[in-house]
N, C-alpha and C positions, 0 to 999 in steps of 0.2 A: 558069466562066471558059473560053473558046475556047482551041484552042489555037492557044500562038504568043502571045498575047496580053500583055502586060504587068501586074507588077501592079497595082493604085491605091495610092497614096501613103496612103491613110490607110483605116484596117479596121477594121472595129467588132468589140470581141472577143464570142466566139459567132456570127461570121458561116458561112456555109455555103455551099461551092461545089462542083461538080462536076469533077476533075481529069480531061479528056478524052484525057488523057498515061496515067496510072494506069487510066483508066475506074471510078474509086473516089470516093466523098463524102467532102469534107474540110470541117473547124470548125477557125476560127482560135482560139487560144487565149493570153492575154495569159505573157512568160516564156518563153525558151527549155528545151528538157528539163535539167533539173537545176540549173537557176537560179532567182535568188529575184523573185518577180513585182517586189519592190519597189525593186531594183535597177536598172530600166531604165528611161531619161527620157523621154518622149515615147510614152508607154500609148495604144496603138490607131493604131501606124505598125507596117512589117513588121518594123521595127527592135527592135518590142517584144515580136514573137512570133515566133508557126509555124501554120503548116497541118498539121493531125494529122489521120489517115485514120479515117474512124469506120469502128467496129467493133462487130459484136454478140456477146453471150456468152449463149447457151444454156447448160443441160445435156446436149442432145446435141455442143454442141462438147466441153463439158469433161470427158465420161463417157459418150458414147456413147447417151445415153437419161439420165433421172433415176436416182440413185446412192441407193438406202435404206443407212440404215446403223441398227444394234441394237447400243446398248450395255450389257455389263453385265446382271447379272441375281441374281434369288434362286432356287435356292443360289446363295450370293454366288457372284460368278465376274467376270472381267477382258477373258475374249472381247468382240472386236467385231466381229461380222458385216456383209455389203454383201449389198444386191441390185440389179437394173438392173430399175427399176418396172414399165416397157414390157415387158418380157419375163414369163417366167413362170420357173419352176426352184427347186433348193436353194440359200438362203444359200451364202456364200461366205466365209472366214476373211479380216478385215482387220486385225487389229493387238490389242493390248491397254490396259488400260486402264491408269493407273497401280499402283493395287490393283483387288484383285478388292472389290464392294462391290453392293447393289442398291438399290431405290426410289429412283435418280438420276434430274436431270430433263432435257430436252430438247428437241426442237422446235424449237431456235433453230441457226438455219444460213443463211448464204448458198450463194454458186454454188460454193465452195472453201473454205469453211469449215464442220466440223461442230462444236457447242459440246458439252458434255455437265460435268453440275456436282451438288454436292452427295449425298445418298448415306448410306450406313449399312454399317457393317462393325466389329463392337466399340466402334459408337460413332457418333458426328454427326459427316458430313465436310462441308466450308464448301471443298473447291476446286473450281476452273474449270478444265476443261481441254479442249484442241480435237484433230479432226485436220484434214489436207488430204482432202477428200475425195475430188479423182480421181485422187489416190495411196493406197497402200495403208501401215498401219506405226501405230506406235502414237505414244498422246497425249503432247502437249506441256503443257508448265503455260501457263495462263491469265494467274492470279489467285486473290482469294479473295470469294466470299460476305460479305454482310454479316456473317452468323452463319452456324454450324451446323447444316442441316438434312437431313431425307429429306421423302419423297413430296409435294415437290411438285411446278410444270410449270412450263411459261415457251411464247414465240411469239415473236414477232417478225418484222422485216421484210430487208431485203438489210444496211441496216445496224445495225438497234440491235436486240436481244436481252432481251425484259423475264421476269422471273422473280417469281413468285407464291405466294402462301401456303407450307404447309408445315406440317411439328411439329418442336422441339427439341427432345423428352422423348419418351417411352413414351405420355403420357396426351394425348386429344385437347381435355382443360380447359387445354392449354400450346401449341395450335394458336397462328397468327401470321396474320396479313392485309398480313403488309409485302410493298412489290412495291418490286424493284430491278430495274436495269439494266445492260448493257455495250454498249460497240461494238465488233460482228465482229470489223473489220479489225483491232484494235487489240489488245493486250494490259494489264492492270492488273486492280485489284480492281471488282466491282460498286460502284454506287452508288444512291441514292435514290431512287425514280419516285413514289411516293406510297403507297396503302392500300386493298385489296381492299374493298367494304362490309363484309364479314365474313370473322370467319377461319374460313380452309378449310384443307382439307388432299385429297389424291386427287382434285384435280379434273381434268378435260377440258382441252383447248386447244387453240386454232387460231387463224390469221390471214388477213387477206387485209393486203395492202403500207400501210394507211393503221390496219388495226381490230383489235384482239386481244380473245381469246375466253376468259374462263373458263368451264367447262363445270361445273355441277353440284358434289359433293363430298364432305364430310362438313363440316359448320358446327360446328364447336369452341366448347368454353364447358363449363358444369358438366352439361349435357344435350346431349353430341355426337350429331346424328343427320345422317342421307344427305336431302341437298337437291334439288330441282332446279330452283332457281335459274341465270341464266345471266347473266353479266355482262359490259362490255364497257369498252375506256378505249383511246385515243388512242394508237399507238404511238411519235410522234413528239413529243409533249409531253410534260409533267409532272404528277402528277395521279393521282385517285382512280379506281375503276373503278365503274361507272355499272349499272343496271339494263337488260338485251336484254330478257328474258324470260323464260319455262320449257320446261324438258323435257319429255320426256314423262311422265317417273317420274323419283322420287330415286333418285338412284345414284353410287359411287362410283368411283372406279380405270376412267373411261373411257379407249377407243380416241380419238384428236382428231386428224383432219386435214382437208384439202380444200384446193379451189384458193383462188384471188381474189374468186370469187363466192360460192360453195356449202362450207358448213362441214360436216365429218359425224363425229357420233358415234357412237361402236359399241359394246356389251359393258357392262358396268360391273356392281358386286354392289350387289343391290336388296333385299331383302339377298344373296340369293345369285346364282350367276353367268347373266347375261342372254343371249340371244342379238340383241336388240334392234338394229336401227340405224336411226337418224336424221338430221336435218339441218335447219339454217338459212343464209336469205339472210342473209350477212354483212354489207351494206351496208343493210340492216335493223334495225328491231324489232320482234320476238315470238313466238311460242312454236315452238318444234318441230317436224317431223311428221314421219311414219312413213316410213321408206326402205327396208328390205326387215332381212334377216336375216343373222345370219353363222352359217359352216357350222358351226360349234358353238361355242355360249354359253361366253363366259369373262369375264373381267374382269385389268387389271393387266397389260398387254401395251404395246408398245409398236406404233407405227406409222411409214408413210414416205408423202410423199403426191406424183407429177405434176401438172403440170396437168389432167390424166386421169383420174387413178387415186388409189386410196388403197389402201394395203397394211395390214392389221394380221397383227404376230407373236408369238408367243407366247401369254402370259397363263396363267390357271388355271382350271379348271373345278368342283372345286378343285384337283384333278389338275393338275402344269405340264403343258403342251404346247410341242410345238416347230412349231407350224400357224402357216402364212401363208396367208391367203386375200385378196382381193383385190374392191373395185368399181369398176366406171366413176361417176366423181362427179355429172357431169350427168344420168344416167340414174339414175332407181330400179327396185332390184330385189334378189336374194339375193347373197351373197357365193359367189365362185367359189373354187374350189384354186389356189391357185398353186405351193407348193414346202414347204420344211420348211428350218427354223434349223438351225444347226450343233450345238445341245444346248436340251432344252427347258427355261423360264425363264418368272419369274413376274416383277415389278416389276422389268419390264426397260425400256430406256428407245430414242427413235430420234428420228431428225431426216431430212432429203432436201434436195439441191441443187437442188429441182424445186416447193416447196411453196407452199401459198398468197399467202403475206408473200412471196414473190418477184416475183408478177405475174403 
């Protein structure tokens, strides 16, 4: 709209204009702020809305660069670490957990919210719990888990959080294939999404904003053994999770991140600790292929991923380590140094404000 100009009498909601006043883009939206859309007579006059100033939110607005965060770990422990992906350096102390506990899952985060859930500490924990992540401080309650578990993973995209497999027992003939969900923004218990092909437990995961990624794992039943299988299911419906491909090898307790394109796995015990790393096109189907190395083989770690980067921390070789080493995701090649964790940990678990399922 010029300026000086007047309005038009009648606006389509979702309309877009250029305010030559502001020098900003603005989107008409039906409702004024803090009113209820249904309340106002005459929907798609100015009388029925606003002009709101579009706005974009990175992770460099909200953090300066993408925010890794590590929570939790074996020996049990409650620390929750940060790092700034784009940079290199030592972890950083952000908050604690509500107990100390490990093999909790994670992955699931938007641009200010981190999730982190379930767990083992004397026992099967079934809670949900977040932080803000470009504040620093510890976990808020969530929610609850369907059930009780440890080791498994989850993914998701800005808004919904799906969570996958797992064990509720000591033995892997008691493994689970249920997959549940949450919304971010939201707070209450998990709910329903549908059923793994099979039950796992230790497995991989990644997303890009529409596709979620089970990676590999241990397949449960009266013959548990390390798969690598790789499977995939719709993040924004309801439903089963479908056949991608294979790995390159069975393996368990993978590294999993990457961007919207490019999934990457790293590490895992095959049976013992790898130094492998791999990748697939996530808007794809089929098998794996070779991406370079990490600086020393482990498995059981956790990760943080940019649009750039992927970070993995910790894990075991068997030995815990407190190593973060780092790749560029579009490029293949060896993993570099980046910095060292606040204490070293094994079924430790992370998430990022920067990661695939975000775009």
């Amino acid at each position: 709209m010029a300026h000086g100009e007047n309005a038009p009498l009648n606006i389509t909601p979702g309309a877009i204009r250029f305010n030559t006043d502001s020098m900003k883009l603005e989107y008409f939206r039906i409702g004024m702020e803090g009113g209820s859309t249904s309340s106002y007579a005459g929907i798609g006059t100015m009388a029925a809305g606003e002009w709101v100033q579009i706005t974009t939110d990175t992770p460099d607005i909200q953090t300066g660069g993408t925010r890794g965060l590590r929570f939790g770990g074996e020996p049990s422990t409650d620390t929750i670490d940060y790092i700034n992906v784009a940079s290199t350096g030592n972890a950083i102390d952000f908050g604690n957990l509500s107990e100390s506990r490990g093999a909790t899952g994670s992955n699931i985060a938007s641009r200010t919210r981190g999730v982190t859930y379930g767990g083992y500490n004397s026992g099967y924990k079934n809670e949900i719990e977040f932080v803000t992540i470009p504040s620093t401080g510890n976990v808020t309650d969530f929610g609850n888990l369907l059930s009780s578990k440890q080791q498994f993973n989850g993914c998701g995209n800005a808004i919904r959080g799906v969570m996958f497999g797992g064990t509720d027992s000591g033995s892997h003939g008691s493994d689970v294939n249920t997959m549940e969900y949450i919304t971010i923004s939201q707070t209450g218990n998990s709910v329903d999404f549908g059923d793994c092909s099979h039950k796992i437990t230790g497995s991989g995961a990644m997303s890009s904003s529409t596709r979620g990624i089970i990676y590999g794992g241990i397949i449960g039943g009266p013959s548990p053994a390390n798969t690598n299988l790789i499977d995939f299911f719709t993040i924004s419906t309801l439903g089963n999770s479908a056949n991608f491909g294979d790995a390159t090898a069975a393996g368990n307790e993978y590294f999993g991140g990457g961007n919207s394109v490019r999934g990457i796995a790293a590490g895992a015990r095959t049976p013992s600790a790898t130094n492998v790393i791999e990748y697939i096109t996530i808007a794809a189907l089929g098998n794996a292929q070779d991406f370079g190395d990490l600086t020393t083989g482990r498995n059981g770690g956790a990760d943080a991923s940019s649009p750039t980067r992927v970070c993995f921390m910790g894990g075991a070789t068997p030995t815990r380590q407190n190593i973060i080493d780092y790749v560029e995701i579009m490029s293949k090649g060896n993993a570099l140094d980046f910095g060292d964790l606040t204490q070293s940990v094994n079924e430790n678990s992370g998430c990022s404000n920067g990661h695939g399922g975000l775009g």
